[in-house]
C-alpha positions as CSV (number, residue, x, y, z in Angstrom):
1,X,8.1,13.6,0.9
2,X,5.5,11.7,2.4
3,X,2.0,12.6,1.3
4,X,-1.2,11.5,3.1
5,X,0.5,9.5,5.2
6,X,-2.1,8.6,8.3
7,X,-1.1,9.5,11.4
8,X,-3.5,7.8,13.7
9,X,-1.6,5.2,15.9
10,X,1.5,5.8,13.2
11,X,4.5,6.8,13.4
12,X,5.1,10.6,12.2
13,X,9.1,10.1,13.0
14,X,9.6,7.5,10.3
15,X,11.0,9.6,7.2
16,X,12.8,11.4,9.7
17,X,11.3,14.6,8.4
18,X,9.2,17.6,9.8
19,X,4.9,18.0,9.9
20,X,4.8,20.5,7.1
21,X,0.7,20.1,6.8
22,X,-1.8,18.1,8.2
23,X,-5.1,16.8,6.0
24,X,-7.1,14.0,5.5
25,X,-6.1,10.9,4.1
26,X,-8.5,9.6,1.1
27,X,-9.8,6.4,2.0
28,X,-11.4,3.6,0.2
29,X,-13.6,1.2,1.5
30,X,-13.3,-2.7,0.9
31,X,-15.7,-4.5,1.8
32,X,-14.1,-7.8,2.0
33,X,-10.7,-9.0,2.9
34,X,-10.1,-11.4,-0.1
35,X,-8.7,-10.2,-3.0
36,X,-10.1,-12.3,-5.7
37,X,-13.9,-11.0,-4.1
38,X,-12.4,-7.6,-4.3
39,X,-11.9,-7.7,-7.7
40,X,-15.3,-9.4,-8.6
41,X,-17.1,-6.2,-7.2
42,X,-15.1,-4.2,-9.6
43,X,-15.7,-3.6,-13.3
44,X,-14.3,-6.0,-15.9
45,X,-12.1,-3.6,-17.1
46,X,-10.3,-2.7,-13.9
47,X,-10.4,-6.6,-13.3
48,X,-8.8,-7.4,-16.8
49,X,-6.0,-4.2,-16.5
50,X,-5.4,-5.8,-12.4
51,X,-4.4,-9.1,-13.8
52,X,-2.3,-8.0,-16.7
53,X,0.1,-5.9,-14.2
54,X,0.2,-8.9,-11.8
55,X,1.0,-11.0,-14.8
56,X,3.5,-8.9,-16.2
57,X,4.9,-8.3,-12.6
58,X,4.9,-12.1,-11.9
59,X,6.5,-12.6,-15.0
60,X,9.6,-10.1,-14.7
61,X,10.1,-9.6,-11.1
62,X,9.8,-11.1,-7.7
63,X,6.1,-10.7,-6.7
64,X,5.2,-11.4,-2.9
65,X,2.3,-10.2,-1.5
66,X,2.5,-9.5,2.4
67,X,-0.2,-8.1,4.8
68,X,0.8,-5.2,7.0
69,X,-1.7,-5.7,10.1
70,X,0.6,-5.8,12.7
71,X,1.1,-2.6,14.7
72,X,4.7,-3.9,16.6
73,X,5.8,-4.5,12.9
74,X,4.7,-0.9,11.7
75,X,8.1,0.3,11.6
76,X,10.0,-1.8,10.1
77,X,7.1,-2.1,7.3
78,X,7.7,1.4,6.6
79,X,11.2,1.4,6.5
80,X,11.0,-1.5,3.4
81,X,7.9,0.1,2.0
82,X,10.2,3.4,2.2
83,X,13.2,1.5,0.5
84,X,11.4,0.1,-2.2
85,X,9.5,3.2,-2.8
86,X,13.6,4.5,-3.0
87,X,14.8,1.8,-5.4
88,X,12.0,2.7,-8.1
């Protein structure tokens, strides 16, 4: 089940599933695109808990960071993001 999935410019065929319900999508607003400023805006406890999982994620698995900006890839990010979501 995909849950608050956006549908503008998406693709609503990816899970290969049916529109049971349509609602908004939560957002939040960044106001910047790098990360390290994103986390000095936050509190130094949601800073401090951030890099602890990226540590510990570093440390025992294969951590790779990848933008999803490109609308001709959309698909095929799904699909992985789909997978991965899968192999959890």
């Amino acid at each position: 089940m995909l849950e608050r999935l956006g549908t503008e410019g998406g693709r609503p065929d990816l899970a290969g599933g049916m529109t049971t319900r349509i609602e908004s999508s939560p957002t939040i607003g960044i106001e910047t695109t790098e990360w390290d400023e994103h986390l000095a805006s936050k509190s130094s406890n949601f800073r401090s808990q951030t890099r602890r999982w990226e540590r510990r994620l570093k440390r025992e698995q294969e951590l790779r960071f990848r933008l999803a900006s490109d609308p001709e890839r959309l698909g095929e990010d799904m699909d992985t993001f789909l997978r991965l979501h899968h192999e959890r």
